[in-house]
NUBARO-281330 format. One record per residue: y, x, z of N, C-alpha, C in turn; residue number from 1; residue in three letters. Coordinates in nm, 3 decimals. Atoms other than C-alpha are relative to their C-alpha. Layout:
NUBARO-281330
(rec (Y,X,Z),(Y,X,Z),(Y,X,Z),NUM,"Ala")
...
end
This chain:
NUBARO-281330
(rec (0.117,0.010,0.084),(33.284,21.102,11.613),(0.043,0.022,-0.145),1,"Unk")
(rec (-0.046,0.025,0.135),(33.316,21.214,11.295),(-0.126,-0.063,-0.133),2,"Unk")
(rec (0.035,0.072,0.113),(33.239,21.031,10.940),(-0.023,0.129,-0.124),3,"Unk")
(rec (0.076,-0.057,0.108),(32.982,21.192,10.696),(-0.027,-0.081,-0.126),4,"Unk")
(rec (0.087,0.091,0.086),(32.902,21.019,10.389),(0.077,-0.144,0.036),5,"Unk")
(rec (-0.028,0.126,0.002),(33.019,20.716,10.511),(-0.078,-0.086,0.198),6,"Unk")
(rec (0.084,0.061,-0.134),(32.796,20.743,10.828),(0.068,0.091,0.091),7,"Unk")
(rec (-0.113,-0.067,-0.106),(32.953,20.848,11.176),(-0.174,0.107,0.057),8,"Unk")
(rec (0.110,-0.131,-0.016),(32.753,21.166,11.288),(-0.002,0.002,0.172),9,"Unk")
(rec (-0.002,0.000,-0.143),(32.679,21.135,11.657),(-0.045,0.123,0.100),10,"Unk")
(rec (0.044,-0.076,-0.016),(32.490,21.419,11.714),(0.088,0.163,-0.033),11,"Unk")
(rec (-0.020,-0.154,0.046),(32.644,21.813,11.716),(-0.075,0.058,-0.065),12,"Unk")
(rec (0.064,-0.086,0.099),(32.516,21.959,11.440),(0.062,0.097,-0.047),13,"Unk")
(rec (-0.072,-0.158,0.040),(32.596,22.299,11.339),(0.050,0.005,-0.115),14,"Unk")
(rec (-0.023,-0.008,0.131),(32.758,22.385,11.026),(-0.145,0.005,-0.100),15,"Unk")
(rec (0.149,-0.012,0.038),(32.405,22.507,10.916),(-0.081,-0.108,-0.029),16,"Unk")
(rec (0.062,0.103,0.044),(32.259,22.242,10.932),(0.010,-0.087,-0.086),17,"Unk")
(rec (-0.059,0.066,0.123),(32.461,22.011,10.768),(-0.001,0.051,-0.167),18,"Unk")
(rec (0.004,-0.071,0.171),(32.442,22.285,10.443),(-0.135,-0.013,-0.035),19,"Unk")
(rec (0.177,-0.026,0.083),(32.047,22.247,10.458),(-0.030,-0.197,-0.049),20,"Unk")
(rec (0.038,0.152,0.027),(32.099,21.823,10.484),(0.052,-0.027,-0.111),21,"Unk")
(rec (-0.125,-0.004,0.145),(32.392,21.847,10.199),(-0.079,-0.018,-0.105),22,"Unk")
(rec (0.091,-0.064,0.142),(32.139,21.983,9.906),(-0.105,-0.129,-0.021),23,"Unk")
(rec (0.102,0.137,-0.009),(31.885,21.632,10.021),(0.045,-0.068,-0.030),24,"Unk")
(rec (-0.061,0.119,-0.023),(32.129,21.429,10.018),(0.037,-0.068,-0.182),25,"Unk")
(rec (-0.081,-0.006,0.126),(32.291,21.530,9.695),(-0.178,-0.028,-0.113),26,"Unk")
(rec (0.125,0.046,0.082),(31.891,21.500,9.521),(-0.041,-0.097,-0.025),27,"Unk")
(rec (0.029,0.177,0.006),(31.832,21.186,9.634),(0.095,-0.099,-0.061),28,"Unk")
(rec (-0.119,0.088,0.058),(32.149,21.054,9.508),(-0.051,0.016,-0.152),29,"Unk")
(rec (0.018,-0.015,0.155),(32.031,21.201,9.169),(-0.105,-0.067,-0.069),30,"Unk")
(rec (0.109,0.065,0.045),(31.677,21.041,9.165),(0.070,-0.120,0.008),31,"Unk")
(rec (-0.007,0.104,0.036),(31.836,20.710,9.230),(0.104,-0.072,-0.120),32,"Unk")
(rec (-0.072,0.044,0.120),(32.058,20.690,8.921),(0.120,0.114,-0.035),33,"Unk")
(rec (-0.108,-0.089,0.024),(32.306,20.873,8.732),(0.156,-0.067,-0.024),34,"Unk")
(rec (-0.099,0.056,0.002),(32.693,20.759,8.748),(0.061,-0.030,-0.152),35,"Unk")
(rec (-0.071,-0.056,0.130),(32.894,20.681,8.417),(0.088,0.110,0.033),36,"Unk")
(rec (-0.082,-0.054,0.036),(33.173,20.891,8.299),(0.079,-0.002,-0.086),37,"Unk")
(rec (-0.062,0.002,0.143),(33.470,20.808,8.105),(0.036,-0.177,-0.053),38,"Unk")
(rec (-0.063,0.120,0.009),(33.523,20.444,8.129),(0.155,-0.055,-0.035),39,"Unk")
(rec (-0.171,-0.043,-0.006),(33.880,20.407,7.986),(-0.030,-0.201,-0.001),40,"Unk")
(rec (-0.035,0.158,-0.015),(33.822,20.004,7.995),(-0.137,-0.058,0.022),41,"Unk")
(rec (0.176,0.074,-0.043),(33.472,19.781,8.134),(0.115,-0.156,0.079),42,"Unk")
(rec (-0.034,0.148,-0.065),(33.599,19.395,8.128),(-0.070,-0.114,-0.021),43,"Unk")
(rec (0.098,0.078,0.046),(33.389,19.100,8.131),(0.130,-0.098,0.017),44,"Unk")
(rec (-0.090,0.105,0.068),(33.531,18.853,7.894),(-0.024,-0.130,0.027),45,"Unk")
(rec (0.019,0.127,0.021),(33.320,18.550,7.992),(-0.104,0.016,0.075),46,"Unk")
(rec (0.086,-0.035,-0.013),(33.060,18.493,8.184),(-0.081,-0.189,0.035),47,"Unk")
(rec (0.044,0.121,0.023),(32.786,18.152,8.201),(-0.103,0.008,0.058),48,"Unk")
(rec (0.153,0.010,-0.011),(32.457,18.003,8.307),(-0.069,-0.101,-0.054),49,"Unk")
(rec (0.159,0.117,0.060),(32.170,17.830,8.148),(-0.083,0.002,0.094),50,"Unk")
(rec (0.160,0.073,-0.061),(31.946,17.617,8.387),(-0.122,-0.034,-0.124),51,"Unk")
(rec (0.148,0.006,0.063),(31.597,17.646,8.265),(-0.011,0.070,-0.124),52,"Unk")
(rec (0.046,-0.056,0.053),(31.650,17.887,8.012),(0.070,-0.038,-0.144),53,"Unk")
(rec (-0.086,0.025,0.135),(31.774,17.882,7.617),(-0.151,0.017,-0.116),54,"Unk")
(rec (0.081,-0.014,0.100),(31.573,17.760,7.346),(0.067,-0.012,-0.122),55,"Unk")
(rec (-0.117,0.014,0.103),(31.705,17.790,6.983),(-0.095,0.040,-0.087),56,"Unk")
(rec (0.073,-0.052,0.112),(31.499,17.842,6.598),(0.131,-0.080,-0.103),57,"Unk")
(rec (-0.083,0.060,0.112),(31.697,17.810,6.337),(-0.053,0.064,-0.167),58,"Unk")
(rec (0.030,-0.055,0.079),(31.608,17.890,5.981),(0.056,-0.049,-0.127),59,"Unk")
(rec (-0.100,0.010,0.109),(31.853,17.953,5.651),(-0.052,0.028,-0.123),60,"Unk")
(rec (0.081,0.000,0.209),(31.676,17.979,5.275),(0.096,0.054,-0.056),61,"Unk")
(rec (-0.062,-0.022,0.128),(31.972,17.940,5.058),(0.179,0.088,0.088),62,"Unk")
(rec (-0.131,-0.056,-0.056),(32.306,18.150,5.083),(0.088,-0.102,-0.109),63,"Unk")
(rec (-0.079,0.143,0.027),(32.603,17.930,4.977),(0.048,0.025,-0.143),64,"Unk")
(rec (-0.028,0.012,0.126),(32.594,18.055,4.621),(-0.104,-0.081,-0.055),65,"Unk")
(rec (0.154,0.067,0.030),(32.251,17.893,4.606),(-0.103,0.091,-0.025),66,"Unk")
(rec (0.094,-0.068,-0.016),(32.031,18.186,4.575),(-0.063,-0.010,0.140),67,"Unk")
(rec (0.113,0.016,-0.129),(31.734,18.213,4.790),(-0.016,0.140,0.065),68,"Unk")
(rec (0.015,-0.146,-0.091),(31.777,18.512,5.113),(-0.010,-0.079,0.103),69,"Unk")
(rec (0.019,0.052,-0.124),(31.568,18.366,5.365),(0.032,0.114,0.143),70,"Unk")
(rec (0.001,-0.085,-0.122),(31.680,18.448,5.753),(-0.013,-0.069,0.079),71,"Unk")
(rec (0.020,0.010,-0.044),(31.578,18.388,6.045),(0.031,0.022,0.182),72,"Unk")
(rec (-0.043,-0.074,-0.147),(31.649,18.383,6.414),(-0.119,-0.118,0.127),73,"Unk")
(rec (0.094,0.077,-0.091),(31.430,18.262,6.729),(0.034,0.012,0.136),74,"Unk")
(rec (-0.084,-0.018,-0.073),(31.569,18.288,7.031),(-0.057,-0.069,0.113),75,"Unk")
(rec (0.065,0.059,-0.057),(31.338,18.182,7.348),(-0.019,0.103,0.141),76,"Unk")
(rec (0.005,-0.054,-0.163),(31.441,18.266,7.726),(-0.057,-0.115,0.067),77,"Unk")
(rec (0.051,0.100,-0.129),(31.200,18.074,8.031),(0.101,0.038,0.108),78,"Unk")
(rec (-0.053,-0.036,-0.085),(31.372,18.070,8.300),(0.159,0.017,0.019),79,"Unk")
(rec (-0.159,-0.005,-0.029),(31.760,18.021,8.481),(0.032,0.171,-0.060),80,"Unk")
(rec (-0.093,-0.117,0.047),(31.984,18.276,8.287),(0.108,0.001,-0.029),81,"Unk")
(rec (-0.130,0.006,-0.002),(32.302,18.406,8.321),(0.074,0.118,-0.144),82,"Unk")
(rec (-0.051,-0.098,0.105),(32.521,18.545,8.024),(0.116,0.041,0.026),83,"Unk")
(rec (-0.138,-0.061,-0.055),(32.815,18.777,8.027),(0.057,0.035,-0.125),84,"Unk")
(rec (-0.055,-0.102,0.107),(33.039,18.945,7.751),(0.104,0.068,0.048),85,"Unk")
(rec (-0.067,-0.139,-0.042),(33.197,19.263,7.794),(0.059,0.078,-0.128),86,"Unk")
(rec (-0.060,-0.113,0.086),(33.455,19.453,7.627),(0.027,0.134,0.104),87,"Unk")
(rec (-0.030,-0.151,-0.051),(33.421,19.852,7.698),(0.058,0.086,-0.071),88,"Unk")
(rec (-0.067,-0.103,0.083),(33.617,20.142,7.595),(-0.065,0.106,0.090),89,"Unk")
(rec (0.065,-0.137,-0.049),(33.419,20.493,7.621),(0.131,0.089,-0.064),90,"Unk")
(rec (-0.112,-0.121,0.034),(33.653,20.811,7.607),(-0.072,0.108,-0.052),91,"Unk")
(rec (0.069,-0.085,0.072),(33.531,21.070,7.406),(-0.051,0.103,0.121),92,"Unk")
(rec (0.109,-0.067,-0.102),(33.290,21.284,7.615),(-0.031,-0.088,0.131),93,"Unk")
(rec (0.074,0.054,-0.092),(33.202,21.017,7.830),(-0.134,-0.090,-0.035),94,"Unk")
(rec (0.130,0.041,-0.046),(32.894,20.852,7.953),(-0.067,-0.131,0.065),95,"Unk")
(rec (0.025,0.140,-0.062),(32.701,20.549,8.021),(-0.093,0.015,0.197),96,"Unk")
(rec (0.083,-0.038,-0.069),(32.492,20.722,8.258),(-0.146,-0.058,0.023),97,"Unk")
(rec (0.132,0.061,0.022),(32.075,20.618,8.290),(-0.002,-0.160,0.072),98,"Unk")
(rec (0.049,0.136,-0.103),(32.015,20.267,8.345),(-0.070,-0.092,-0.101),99,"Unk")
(rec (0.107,0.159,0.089),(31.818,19.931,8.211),(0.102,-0.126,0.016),100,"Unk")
(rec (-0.045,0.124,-0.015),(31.878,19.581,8.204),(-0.082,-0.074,0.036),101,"Unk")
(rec (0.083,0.136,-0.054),(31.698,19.278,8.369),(-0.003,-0.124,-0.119),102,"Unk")
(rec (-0.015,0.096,0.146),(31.724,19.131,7.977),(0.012,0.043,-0.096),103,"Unk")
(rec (-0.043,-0.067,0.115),(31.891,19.182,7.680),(0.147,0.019,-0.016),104,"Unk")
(rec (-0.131,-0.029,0.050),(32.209,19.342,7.538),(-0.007,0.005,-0.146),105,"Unk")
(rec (0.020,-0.007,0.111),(32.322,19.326,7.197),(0.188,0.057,0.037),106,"Unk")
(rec (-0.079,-0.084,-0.100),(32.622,19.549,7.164),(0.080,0.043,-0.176),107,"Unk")
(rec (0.041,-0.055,0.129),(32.822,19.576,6.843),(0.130,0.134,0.021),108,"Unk")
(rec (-0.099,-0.075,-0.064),(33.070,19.883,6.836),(0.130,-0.056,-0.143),109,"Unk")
(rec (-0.097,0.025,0.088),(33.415,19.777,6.661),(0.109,0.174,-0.046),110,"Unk")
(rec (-0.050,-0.127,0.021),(33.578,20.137,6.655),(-0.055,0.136,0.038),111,"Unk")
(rec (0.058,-0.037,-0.035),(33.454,20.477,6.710),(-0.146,0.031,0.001),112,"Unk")
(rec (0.149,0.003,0.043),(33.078,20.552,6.757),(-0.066,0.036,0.143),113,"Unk")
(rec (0.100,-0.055,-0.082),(32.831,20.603,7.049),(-0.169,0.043,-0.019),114,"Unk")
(rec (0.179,-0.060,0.019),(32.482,20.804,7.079),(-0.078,-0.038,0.116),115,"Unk")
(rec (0.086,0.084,-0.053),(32.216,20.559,7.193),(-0.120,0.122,0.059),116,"Unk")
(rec (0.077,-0.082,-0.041),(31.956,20.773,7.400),(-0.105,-0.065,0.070),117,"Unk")
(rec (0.076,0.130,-0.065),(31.625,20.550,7.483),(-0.087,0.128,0.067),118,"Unk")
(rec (0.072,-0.094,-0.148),(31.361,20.695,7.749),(-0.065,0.156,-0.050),119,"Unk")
(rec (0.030,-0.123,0.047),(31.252,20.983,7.530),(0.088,0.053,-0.059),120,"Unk")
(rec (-0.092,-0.080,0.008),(31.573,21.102,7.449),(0.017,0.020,-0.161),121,"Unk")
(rec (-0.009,0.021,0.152),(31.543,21.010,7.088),(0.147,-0.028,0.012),122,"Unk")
(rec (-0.137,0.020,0.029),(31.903,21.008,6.976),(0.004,-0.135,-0.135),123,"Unk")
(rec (-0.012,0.084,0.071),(32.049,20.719,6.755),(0.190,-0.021,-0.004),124,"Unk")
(rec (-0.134,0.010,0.041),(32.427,20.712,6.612),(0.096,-0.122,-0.028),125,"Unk")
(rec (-0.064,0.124,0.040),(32.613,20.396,6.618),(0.101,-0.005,-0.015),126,"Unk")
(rec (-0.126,0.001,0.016),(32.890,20.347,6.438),(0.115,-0.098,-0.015),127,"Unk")
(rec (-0.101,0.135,0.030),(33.212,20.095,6.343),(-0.081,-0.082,-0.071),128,"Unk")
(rec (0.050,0.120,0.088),(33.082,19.770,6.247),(-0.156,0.013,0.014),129,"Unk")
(rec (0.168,-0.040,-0.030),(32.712,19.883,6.348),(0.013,-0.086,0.169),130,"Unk")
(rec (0.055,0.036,-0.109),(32.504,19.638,6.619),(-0.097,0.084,0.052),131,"Unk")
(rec (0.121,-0.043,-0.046),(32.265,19.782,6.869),(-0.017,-0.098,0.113),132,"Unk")
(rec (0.025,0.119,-0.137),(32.031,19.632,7.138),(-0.060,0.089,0.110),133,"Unk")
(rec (0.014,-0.092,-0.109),(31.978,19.753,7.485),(-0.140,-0.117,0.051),134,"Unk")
(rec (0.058,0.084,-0.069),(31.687,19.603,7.670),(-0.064,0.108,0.162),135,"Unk")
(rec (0.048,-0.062,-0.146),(31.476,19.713,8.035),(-0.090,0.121,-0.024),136,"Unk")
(rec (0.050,-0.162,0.037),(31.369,20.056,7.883),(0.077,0.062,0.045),137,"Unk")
(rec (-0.037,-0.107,0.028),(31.524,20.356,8.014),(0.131,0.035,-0.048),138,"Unk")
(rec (-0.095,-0.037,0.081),(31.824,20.443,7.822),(0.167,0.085,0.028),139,"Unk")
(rec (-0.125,-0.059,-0.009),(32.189,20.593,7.803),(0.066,-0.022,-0.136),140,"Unk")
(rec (-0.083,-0.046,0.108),(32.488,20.620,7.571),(0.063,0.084,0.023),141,"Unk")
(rec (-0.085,-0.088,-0.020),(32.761,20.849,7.514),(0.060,0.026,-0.118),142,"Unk")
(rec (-0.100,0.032,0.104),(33.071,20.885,7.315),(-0.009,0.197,-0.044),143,"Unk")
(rec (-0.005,-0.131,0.035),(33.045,21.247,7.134),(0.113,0.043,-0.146),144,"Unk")
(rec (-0.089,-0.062,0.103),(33.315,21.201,6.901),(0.147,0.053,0.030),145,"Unk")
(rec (-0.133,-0.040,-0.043),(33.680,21.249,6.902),(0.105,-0.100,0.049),146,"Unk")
(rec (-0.099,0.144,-0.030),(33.855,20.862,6.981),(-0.096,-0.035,0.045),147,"Unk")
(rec (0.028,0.118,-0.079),(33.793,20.598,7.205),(-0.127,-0.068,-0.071),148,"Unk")
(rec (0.108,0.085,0.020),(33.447,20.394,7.172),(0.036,-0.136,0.039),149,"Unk")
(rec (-0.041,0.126,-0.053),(33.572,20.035,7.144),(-0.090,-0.104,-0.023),150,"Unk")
(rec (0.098,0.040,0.011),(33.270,19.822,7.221),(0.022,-0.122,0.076),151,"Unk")
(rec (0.031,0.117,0.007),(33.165,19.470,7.233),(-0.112,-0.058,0.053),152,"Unk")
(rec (0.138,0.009,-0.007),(32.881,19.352,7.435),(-0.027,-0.172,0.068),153,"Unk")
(rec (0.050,0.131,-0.055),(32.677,19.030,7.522),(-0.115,0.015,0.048),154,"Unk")
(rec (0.177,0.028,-0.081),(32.377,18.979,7.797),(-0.015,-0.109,0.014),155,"Unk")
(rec (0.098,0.121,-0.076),(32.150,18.744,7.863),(-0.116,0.058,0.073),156,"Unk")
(rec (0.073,-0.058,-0.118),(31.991,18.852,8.204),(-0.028,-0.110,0.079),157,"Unk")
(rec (0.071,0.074,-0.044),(31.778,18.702,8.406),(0.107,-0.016,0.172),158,"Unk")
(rec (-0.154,0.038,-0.093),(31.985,18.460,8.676),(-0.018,0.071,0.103),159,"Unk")
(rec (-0.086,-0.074,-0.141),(32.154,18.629,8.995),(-0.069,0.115,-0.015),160,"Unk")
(rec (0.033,-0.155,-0.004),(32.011,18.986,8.873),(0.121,0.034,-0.068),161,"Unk")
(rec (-0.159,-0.068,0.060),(32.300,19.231,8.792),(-0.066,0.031,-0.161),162,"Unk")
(rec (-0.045,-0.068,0.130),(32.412,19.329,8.424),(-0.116,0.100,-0.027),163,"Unk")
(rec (0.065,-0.116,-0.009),(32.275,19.653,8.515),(-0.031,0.081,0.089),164,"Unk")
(rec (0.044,-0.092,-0.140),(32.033,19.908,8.701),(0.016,0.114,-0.004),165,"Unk")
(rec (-0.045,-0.206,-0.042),(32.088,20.278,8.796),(-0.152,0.039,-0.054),166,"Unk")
(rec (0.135,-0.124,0.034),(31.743,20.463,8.690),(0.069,0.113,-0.043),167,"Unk")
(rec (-0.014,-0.172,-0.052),(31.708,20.807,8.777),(-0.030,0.067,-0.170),168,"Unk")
(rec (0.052,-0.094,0.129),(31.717,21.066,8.441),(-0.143,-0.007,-0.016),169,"Unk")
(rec (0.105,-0.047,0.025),(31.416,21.096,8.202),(0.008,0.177,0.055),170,"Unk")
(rec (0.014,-0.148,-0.020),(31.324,21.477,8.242),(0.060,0.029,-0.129),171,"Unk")
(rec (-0.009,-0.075,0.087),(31.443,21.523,7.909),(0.122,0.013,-0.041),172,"Unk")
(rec (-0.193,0.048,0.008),(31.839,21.405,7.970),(-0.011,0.136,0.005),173,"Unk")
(rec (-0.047,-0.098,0.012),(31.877,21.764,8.000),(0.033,0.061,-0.137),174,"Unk")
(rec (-0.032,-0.041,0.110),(31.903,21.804,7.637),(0.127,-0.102,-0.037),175,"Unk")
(rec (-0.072,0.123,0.068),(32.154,21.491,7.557),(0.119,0.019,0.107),176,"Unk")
(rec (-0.151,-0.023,-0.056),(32.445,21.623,7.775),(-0.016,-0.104,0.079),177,"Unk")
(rec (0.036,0.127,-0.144),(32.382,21.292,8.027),(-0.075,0.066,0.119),178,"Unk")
(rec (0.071,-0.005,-0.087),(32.297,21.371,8.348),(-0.095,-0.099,0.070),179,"Unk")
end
């Protein structure tokens, strides 16, 4: 019996055939997500859970010379959530490939630069010392420069859902080098 794919083929099937199932096989793999490319490092540094969720407001007026630059942060998950942090290294011409999140990412890059690509294929340049945030839109990155993308990331996803999901290309990845 031989092993196709991963599945044992029981049936004699002609060469022919197999070249007309090949071309289905390989489509469907493409609608359900696109792979990265170029991972030279993906390690999770830490990972946690909050029962019932994370509440947090905090609010700062004075900066510690005593002038007044009010800021602000609010910070309000319902619900068991699990957090992770991840250090990644992208290799120049690689790829995050299309996917979402079941939350949020915040993502800052310490070396290097990646091009943020959200569901309409709007481009966005992030560079050293530059944060971005990923959330359950659509999206991609990709390293288009010449060194390593040495990146920094933290989720808070909703509990026992993964990091991250596969979604299939917008129609318009064909311009942004991502398949």
């Amino acid at each position: 019996m031989e092993k196709v794919f991963g599945w044992s083929r029981s049936l004699r099937l002609g060469r022919s055939k197999w070249l007309l199932v090949l071309p289905v096989l390989v489509l469907a793999a493409k609608a359900w997500g696109t792979p990265p490319l170029g991972f030279v490092l993906n390690q999770i540094l830490a990972s946690g859970f909050a029962a019932d969720g994370i509440s947090e407001h905090m609010q700062i007026n004075k900066n510690p010379d005593g002038t007044s630059s009010p800021w602000q942060l609010v910070l309000q998950v319902q619900g068991d959530t699990d957090y992770y942090s991840q250090h990644l290294v992208l290799a120049p011409g690689g790829y995050s490939g299309w996917h979402s999140h079941p939350g949020v990412l915040v993502g800052a890059v310490k070396s290097g630069q990646v091009d943020f690509y959200d569901a309409n294929c709007q481009k966005r340049t992030i560079g050293a010392g530059q944060v971005y945030t990923e959330n359950d839109d659509v999206h991609a990155i990709s390293n288009t420069g010449v060194v390593d993308a040495d990146l920094y990331i933290s989720y808070l996803v909703k509990h026992g859902a993964p990091r991250r999901r596969e979604e299939a290309a917008p129609s318009c990845a064909v311009d942004t080098g991502i398949p």
